[in-house]
C-alpha positions in Angstrom: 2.1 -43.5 30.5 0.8 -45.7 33.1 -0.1 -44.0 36.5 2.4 -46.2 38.6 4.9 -44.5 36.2 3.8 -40.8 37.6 4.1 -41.6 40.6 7.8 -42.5 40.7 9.5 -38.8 40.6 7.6 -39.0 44.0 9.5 -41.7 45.4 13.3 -40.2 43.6 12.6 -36.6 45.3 11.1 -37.5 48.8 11.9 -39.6 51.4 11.4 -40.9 54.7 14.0 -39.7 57.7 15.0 -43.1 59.2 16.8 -45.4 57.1 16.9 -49.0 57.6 20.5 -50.8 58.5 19.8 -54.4 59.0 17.4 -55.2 56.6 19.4 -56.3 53.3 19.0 -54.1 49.8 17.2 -56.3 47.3 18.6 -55.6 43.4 16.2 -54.5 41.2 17.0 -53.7 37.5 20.5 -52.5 36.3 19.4 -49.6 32.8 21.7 -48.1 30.8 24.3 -48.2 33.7 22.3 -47.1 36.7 21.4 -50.0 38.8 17.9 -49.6 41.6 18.0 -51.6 44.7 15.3 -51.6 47.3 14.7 -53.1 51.0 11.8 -52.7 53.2 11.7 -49.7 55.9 11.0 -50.9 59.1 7.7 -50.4 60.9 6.5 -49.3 57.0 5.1 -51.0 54.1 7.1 -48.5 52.2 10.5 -49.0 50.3 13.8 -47.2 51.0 15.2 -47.3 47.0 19.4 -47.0 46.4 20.5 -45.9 43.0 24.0 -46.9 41.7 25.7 -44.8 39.0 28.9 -43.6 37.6 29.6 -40.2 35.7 31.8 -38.9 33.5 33.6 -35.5 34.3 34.7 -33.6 37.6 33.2 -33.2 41.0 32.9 -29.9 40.8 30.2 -30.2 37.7 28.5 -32.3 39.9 27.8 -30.1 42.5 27.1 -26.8 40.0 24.5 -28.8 38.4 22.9 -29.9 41.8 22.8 -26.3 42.7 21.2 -25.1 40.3 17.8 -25.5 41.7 15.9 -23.5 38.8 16.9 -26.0 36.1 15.7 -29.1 38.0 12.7 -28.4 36.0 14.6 -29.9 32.8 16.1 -33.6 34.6 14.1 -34.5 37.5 11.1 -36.4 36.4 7.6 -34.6 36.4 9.6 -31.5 38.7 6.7 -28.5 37.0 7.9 -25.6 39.6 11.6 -25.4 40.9 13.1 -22.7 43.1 15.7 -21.2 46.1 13.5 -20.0 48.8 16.3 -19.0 51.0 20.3 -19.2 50.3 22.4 -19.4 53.5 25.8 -19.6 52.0 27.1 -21.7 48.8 26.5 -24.9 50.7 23.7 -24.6 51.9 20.0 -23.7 50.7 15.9 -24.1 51.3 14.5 -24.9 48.3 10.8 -25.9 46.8 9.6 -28.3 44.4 6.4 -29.2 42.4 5.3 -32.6 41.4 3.2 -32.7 38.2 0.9 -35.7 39.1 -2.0 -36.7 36.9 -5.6 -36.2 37.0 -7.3 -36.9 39.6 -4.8 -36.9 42.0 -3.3 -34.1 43.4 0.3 -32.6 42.5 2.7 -32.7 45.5 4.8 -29.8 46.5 7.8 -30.4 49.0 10.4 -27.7 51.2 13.3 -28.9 51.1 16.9 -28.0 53.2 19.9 -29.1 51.7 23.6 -29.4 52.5 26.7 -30.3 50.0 30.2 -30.7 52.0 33.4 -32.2 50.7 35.5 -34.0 52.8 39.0 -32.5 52.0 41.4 -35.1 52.2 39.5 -38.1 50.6 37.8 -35.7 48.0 34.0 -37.2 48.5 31.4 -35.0 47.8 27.8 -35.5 49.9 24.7 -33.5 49.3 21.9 -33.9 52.3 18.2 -32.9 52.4 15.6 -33.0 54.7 12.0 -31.9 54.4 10.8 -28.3 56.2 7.0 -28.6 55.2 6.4 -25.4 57.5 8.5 -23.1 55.7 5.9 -22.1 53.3 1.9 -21.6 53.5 0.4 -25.0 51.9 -1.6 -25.0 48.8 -4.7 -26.0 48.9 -4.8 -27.7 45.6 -1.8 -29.5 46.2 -0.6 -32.2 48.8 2.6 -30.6 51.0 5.0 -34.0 51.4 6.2 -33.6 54.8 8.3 -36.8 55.5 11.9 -36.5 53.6 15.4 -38.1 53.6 17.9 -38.0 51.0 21.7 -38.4 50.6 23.8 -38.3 47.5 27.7 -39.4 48.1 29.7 -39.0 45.4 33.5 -41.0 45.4 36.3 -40.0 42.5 37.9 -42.3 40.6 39.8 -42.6 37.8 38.6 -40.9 34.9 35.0 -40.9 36.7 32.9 -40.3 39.7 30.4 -43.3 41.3 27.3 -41.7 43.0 25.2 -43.6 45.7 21.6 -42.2 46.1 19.6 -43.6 49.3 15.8 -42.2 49.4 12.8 -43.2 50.2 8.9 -41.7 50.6 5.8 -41.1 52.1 3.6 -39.0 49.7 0.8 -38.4 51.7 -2.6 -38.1 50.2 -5.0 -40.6 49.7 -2.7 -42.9 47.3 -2.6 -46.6 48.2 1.2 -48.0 49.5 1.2 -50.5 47.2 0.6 -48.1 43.8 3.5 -45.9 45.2 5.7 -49.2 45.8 4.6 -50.6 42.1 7.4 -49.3 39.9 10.6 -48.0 41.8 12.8 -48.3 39.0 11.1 -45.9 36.3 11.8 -42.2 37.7 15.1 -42.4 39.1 16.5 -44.5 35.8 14.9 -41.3 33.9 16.2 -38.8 36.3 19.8 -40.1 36.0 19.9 -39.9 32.5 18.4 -36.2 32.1 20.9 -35.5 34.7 23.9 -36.8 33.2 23.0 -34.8 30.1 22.9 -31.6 32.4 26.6 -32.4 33.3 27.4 -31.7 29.5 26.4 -27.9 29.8 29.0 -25.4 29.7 27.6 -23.6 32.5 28.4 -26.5 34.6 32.1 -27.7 33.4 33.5 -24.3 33.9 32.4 -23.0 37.2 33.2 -24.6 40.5 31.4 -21.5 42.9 32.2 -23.7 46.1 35.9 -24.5 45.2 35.5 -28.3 45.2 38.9 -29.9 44.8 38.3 -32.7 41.6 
């Protein structure tokens, strides 16, 4: 595995808080039906990265699966350490994650606060998250990622759902721009897919804990 490869569950889990409207998305690669665009993030040598998608089954697996913070450990790329740090109600949760990165840089840990809403009458879904790097003590061994952004939307159609994922990073540390810029397409692609088998699980297809209308 190539380090540029690593270093892309990075760039699919964290993200910067201002997003770029007037610069254009540039397409990247379309795999096994998920398709990566990029565009430039002003002021930043960085990328802000969209990911295109469409999946089979109900909203309401959707959102069970993306609750379940303890299993992200088994989809999202190189996630090692997964859990709920603090539960407000069923929409909304602090949550931590750890970044296996290899030797000799450092793993990354994040804090993440997160928000899923439905809007009633169209039936979109949208899951928010924003970085609270102060909620927990940092580890010394580890690099705290303090800059995040993310929004999932996801639109019902027939017999499917598309999903939209904006993101895009800084992971602190000592790693050169241009490394974390190198390969935007390999962790999200993998993501999607691990997720996507998640949405197969039982557990998932027959609860629907925050009454999301499919």
């Amino acid at each position: 595995m190539k380090k540029q490869q690593w270093l892309i569950i990075l760039l699919f889990f964290t993200s910067v808080y201002t997003f770029s409207q007037e610069r254009p998305w540039k397409f990247v690669k379309e795999t096994n039906g998920v398709k990566v665009y990029f565009r430039t993030i002003e002021n930043s040598h960085l990328h802000e990265v969209k990911i295109q998608t469409t999946f089979t089954g109900n909203l309401s697996t959707i959102v069970e699966a993306l609750k379940d913070v303890q299993a992200y450990t088994q989809w999202v790329y190189k996630a090692v350490n997964s859990y709920t740090v603090k539960e407000f109600n069923a929409y909304e949760m602090d949550y931590y994650n750890r970044i296996d990165f290899p030797f000799p840089l450092d793993d990354r840990d994040i804090v993440i606060h997160s928000i899923i809403q439905q809007n009633r009458q169209n039936k979109i879904v949208t899951s928010t998250s924003n970085a609270k790097p102060s909620l927990l003590p940092e580890n010394k061994n580890m690099v705290r990622i303090k800059e995040f952004h993310s929004k999932w939307t996801f639109v019902p159609k027939t017999n499917l759902v598309y999903g939209e994922y904006i993101f895009s990073s800084d992971p602190g540390g000592n790693i050169p721009v241009w490394l974390v810029n190198l390969s935007l397409d390999e962790g999200p692609v993998r993501t999607i897919r691990n997720f996507k088998k998640q949405l197969l699980l039982d557990k998932y297809i027959k609860a629907n804990s925050l009454n999301i209308i499919n």
